[in-house]
Each structure stands twice: as C-alpha cells, then as structure tokens.
Backbone bond lengths (Angstrom), bond angles and torsions (degrees), N, CA, C in turn:
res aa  C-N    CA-C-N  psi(-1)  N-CA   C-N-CA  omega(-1)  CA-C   N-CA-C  phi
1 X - - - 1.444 - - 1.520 108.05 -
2 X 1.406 116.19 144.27 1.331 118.59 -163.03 1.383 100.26 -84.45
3 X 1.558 131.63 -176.92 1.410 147.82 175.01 0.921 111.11 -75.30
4 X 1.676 133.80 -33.48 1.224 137.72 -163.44 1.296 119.73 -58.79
5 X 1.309 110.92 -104.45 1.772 114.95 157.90 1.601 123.10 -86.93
6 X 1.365 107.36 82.57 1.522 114.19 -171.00 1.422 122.30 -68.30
7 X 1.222 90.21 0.64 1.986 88.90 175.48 1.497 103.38 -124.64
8 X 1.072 98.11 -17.70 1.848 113.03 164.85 1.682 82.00 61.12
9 X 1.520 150.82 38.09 1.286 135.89 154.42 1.519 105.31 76.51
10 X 1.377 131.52 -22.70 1.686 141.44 179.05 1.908 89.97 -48.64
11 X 0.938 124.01 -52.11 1.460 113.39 -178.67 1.483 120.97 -40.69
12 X 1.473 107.10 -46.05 1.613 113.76 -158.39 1.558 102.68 -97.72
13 X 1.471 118.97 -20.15 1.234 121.65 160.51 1.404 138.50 -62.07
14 X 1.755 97.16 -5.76 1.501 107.54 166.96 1.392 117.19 -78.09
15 X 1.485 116.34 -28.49 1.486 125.48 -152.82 1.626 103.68 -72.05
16 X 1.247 112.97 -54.96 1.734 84.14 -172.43 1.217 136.69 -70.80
17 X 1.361 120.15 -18.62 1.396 114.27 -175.50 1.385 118.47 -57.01
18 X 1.757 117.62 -28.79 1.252 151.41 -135.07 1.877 84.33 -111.97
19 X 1.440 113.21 -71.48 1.366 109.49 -169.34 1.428 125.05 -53.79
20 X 1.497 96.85 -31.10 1.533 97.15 -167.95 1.709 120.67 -69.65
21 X 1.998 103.84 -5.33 1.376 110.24 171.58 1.728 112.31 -96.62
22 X 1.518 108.20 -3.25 1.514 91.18 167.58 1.232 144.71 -115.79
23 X 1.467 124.46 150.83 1.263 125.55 -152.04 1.767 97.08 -84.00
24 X 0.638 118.96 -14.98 1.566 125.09 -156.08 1.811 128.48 -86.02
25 X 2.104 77.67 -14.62 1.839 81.44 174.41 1.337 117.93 -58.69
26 X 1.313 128.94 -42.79 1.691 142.57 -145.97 1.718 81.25 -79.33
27 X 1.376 104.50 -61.22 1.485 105.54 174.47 1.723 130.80 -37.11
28 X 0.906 103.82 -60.94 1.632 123.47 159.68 1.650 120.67 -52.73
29 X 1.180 114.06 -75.81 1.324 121.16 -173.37 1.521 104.92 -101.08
30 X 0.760 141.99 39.69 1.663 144.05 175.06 1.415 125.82 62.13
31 X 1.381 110.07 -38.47 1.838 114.08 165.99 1.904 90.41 -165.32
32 X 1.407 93.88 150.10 1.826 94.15 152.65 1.610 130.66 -50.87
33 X 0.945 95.37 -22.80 1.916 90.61 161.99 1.784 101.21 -62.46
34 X 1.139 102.81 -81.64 1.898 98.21 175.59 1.195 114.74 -23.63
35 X 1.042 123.92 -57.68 1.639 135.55 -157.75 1.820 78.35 -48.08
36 X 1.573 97.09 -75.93 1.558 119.20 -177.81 1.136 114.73 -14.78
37 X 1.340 130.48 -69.35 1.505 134.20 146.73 1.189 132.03 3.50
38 X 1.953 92.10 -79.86 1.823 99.84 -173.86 1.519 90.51 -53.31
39 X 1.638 131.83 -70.49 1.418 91.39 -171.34 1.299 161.43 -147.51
40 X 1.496 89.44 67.26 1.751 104.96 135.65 1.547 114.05 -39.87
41 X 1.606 108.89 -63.29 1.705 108.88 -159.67 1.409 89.63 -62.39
42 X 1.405 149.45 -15.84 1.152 153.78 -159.99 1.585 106.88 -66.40
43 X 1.469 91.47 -82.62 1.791 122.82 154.00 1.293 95.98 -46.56
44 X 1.302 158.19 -89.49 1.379 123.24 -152.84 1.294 120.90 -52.05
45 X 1.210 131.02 -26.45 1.289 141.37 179.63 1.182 107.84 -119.21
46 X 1.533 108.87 63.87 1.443 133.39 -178.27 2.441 97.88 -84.68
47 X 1.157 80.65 -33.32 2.139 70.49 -166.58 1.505 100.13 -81.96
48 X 1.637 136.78 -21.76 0.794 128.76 178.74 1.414 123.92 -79.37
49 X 1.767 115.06 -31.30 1.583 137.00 163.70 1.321 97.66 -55.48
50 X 1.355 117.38 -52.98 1.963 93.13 -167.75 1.428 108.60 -88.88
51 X 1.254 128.83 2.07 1.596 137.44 161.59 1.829 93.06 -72.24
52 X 1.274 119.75 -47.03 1.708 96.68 -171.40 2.082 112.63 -83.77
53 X 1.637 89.17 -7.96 1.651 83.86 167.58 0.904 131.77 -75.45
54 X 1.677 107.83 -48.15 1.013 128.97 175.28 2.164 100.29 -41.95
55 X 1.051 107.25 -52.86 1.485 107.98 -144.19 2.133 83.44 -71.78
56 X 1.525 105.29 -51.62 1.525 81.24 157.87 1.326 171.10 -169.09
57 X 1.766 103.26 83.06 0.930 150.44 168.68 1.639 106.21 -76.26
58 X 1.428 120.31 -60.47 1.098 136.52 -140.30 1.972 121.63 86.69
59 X 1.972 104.30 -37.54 1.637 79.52 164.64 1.402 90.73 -163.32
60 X 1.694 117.08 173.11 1.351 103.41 176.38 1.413 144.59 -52.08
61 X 1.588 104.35 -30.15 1.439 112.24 148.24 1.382 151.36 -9.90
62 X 1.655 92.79 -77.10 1.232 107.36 163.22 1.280 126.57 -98.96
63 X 1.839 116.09 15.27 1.607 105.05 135.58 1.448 99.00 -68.12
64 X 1.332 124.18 -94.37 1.433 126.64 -143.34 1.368 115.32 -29.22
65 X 1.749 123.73 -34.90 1.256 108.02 -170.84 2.149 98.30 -96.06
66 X 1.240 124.77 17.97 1.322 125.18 156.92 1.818 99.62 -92.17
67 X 1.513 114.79 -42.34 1.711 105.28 166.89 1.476 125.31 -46.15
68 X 1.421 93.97 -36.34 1.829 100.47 -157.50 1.843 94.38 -80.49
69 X 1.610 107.23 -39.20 1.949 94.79 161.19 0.858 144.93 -39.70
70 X 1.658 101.43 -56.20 1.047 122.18 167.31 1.305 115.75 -36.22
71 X 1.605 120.20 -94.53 1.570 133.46 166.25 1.755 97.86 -17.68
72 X 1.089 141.70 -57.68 1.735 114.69 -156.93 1.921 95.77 -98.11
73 X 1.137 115.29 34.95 0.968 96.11 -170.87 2.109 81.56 -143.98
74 X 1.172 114.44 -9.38 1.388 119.03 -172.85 1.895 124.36 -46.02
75 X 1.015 95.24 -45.26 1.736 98.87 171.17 1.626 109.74 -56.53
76 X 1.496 109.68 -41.21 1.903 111.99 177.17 1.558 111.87 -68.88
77 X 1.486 118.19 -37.23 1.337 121.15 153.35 0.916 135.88 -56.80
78 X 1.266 125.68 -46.65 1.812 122.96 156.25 1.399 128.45 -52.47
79 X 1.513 105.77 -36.58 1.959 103.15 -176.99 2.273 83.25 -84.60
80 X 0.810 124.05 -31.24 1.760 122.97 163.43 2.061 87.53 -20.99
81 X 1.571 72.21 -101.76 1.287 99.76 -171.74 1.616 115.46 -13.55
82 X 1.033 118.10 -71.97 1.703 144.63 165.01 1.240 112.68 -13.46
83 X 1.385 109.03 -51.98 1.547 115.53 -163.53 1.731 97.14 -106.35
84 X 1.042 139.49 12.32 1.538 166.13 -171.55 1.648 89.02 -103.75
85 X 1.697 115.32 -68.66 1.075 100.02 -144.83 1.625 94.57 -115.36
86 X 1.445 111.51 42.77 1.962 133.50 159.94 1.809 99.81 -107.58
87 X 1.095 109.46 -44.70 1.689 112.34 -171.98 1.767 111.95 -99.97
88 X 1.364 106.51 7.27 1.669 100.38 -171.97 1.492 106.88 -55.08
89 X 1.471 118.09 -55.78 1.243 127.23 -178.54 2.074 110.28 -29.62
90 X 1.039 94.33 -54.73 1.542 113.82 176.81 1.509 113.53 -63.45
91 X 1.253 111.22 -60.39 1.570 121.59 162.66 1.619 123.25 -34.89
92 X 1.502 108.05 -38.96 1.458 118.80 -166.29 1.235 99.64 -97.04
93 X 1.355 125.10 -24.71 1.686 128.65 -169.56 1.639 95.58 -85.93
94 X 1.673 125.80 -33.68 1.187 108.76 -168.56 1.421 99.74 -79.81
95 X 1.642 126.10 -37.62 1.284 122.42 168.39 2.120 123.09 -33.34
96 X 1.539 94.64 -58.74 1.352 92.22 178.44 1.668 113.03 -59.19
97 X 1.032 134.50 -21.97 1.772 145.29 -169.58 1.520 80.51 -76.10
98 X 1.217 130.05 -59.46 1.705 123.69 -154.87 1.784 95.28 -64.93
C-alpha cells in the first residue's frame, strides 16, 4: 500500500451501517456529535492511525476486518468493558498479590 492515502477512507466506511444500530454511542461517548468528533480527529490523523495499525495489526486489512468485529459485536464490548471497569479496583489488587 502506497504512502499516500494509507487507509484509503475503507476504515470510516465501515462505521455507519454498524452505528446506526447502536444504542450505546450517547452512552459511551456522550452524544453522536462526540462520537462525530472522535472521528474526524481520527480522519484528520488518518497517516498516523494507519502507521499505528499497521504497526499492530500487521496491515490495514486486518485492522478493518478486527474494526468491522468490533462494531457488530460493540454492545458485548461495552457491558465487557462495564463490568472491567466495576471490579478494576479488585482486578489490579489481585494483579499486585501475583
């Protein structure tokens, strides 16, 4: 893949079909305007995002199709997350014991 447009935009072309079924943005990021935000700053800093995929992913590819999981799988990742960040305290204390 050339230097030019290294994400060639295939990233951000996953997002709506995917977003427009979840309840969880407003939840997550505060409203779809925010969401909107993160990414723009995303896309503006489109050569540096596929420099950190690339590095690890291995290539844009297999970000987008770890993105495109992600996204249909996002509501199971968020209540993830949730219960991650109810027990961290506990999580981090059993870490320091090991």
């Amino acid at each position: 893949m050339g230097q030019g447009k290294l994400l060639d935009n295939r990233i951000f072309e996953i997002h709506p079909p995917y977003l427009m079924r979840l309840n969880y943005i407003p939840e997550h990021w505060g409203s779809i305007e925010k969401f909107n935000q993160l990414i723009q700053k995303i896309k503006d800093d489109e050569s540096n995002v596929a420099k950190l995929a690339i590095k690890q992913f291995g290539s844009i590819e297999k970000h987008t199709e770890a993105m495109k999981y992600n996204l249909e799988h996002f509501s199971d990742l968020m209540e993830q997350s949730k219960v991650l960040a109810k027990n961290k305290d506990e999580i981090l204390q059993k870490n320091n014991d090991l």
